[in-house]
N, C-alpha and C positions, 0 to 999 in steps of 0.2 A: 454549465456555463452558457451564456448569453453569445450569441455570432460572435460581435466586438472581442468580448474578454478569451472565446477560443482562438480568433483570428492571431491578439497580441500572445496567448502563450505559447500557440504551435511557432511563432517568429523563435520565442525566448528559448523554446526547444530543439529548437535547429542550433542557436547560436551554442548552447548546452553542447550538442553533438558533437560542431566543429571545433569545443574547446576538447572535450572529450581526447575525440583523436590524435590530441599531440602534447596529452599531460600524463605525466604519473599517476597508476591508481592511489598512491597514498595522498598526492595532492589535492586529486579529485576530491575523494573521500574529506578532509578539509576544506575546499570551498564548499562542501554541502553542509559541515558542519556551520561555517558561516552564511550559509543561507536561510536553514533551518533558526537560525540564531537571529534572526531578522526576522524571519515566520513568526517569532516568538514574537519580537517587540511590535509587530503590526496588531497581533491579537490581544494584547495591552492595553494600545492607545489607539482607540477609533480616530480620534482625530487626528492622527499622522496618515492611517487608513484613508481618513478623507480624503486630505488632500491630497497623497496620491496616487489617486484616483480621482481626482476633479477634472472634471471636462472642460470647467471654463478656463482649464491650466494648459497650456499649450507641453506637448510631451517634454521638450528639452527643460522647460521650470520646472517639471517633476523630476528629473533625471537629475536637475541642479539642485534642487530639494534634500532628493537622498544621498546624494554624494556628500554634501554641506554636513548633512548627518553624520552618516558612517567612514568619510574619507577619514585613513588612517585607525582606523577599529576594526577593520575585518578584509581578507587578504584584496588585492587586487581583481584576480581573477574572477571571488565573487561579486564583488564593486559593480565592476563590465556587465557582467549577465544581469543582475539586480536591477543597475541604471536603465539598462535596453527593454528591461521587464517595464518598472514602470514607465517607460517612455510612450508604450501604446495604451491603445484605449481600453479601456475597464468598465464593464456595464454596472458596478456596483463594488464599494468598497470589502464588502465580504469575497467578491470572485478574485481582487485583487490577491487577498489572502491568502483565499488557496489554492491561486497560479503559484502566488510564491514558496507556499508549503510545497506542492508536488514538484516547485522544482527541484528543491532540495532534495527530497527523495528520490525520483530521478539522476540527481547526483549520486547519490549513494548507489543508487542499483548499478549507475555506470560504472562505478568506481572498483564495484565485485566482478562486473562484466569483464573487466579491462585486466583483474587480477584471473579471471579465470573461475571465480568462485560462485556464480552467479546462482547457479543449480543449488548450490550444496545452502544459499544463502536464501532460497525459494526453501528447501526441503525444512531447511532450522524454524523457518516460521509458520509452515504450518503445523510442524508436530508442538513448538511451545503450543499453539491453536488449543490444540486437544490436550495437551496436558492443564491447561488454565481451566476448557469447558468442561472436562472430566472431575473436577474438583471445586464443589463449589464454595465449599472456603476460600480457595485461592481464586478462586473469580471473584468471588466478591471485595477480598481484599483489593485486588488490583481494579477495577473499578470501581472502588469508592468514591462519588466526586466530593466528597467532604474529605478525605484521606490528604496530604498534604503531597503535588507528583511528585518530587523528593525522594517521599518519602516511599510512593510505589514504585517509583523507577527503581531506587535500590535496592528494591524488594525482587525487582526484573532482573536486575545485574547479578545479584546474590545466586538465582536461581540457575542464569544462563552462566554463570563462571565456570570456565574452562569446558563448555556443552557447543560454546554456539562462537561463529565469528563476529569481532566488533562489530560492523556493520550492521549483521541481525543483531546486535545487542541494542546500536542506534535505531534501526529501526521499531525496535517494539519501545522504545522511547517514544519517538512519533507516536505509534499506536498508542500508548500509553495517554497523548495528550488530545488523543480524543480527534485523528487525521481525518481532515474533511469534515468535521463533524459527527463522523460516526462516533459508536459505541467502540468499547475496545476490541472485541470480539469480529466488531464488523468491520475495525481500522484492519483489523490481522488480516484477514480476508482480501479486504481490498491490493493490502499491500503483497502478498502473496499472490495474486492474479497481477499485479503491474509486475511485477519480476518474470513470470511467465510473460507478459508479453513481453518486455524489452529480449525474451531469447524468442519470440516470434511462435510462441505455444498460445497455446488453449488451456484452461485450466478445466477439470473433469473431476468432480468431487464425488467418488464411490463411498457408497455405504453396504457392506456387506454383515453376518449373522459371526462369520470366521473368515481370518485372513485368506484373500487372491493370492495364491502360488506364484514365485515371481514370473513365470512362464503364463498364466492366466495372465497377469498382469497385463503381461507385455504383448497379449493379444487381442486384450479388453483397448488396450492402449492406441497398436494399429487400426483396431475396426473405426476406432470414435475418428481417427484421425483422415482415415478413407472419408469418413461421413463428413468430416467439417471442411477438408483440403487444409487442412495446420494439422502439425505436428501438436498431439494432446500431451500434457500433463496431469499423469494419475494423481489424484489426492483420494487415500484409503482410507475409510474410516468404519471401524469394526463396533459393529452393534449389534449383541443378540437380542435384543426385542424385535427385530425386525424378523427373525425365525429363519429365514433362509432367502431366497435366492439374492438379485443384485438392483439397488438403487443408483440409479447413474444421473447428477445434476450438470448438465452445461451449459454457463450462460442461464439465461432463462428457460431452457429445455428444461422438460422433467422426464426421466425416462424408469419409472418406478416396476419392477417386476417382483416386489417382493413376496415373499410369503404371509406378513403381516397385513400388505396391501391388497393381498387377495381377501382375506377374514373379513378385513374391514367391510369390502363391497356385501362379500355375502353376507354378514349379519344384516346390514344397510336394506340389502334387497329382503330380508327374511321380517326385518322391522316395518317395512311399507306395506307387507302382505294381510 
């Protein structure tokens, strides 16, 4: 995002917090649904997108715009944050979009936050993660963009029933609808590293030949966390093509020690000879 459009969503994310602190997680959890449900109809119709987001609209005619809209269609509480969203400035009708998509999800992260499940709802989405890239049938079902979402989503639902908490089921919905514009794989991703941060971690995506011991684990774990000053979260992912030792990505670090990535060099060097 553009100065402008982060300036107005870190406001709309404060006001998020301060509702946060003094609602129900099941309530939460529904105004996100209603926000998310607004996310929808902006990505519809550009030109409700336009206009608000139009500059030459003074913020309270957008806030009177969309309330004119949805007053009475979707609860209160998301009404407030919606209206105060569009009320600042927007460098561009797409950023407006996905101010208003992350905030929805931000809702929902809160809403697991505030029930407690925050962790368990970071862990459901990265392992669907792998169980989707792991298979490439079902990765490509689920990213069909000719597929009807519908009709993927309840291909989502079907698979997560009784595996995964609502929440992670809405969120791989999001993911599903292509979140920020990512791919689905890359919506999962993202969305799984914003739930680590709403619990103030790091996200650390190991790739190993055979599973970390949970004792390695949780030592691989501290080292990264000394190194960054945040509390990491492990993300395991087991690949024997890689032959042995430990790939470790965070953030844009790359920290590759593999056995694989040794071969590599040496043939490299043996080919330049």
């Amino acid at each position: 995002m553009q100065a402008a459009s982060r300036e107005s969503y870190g406001i709309a994310a404060e006001r998020l917090d301060a509702y946060v602190r003094g609602a129900e997680p099941s309530a939460v959890a529904t105004t996100a649904d209603d926000i998310l449900s607004v996310a929808a109809l902006l990505r519809g119709e550009p030109r409700l997108r336009r206009a608000l987001s139009d500059p030459a609209r003074t913020g309270d005619d957008r806030a009177g715009l969309l309330n004119g809209i949805l007053a009475g269609k979707i609860g209160a509480d998301a009404l407030d944050l919606l209206t105060g969203l569009v009320a600042g400035r927007w460098s561009t009708p797409s950023e407006l979009l996905d101010g208003t998509e992350r905030l929805g999800v931000e809702a929902l992260l809160a809403s697991a936050d505030s029930a407690g499940d925050l962790g368990e709802v970071e862990d459901e989405l990265f392992r669907f993660g792998q169980v989707v890239t792991g298979q490439s049938a079902l990765s490509a079902a689920l990213a069909d963009p000719i597929a009807p979402a519908g009709q993927r989503a309840a291909l989502a639902r079907e698979l997560l029933d009784g595996k995964a908490r609502p929440v992670t089921v809405r969120l791989v919905e999001v993911a599903l609808g292509g979140f920020g514009g990512r791919s689905f794989t890359g919506a999962l991703t993202r969305l799984v590293e914003l739930a680590a941060d709403r619990r103030d971690r790091q996200v650390a995506y190991v790739t190993v030949a055979a599973p970390l011991s949970e004792s390695d684990e949780r030592r691989l774990g501290a080292r990264l966390s000394a190194m960054y000053g945040r509390e990491v979260s492990v993300k395991q992912t087991v690949d024997p093509e890689v032959l042995g030792g430990v790939s470790v990505r965070v953030g844009s670090d790359l920290y590759d020690g593999t056995v694989l990535r040794r071969l590599n060099e040496t043939r490299n060097a043996l080919v330049k000879r």
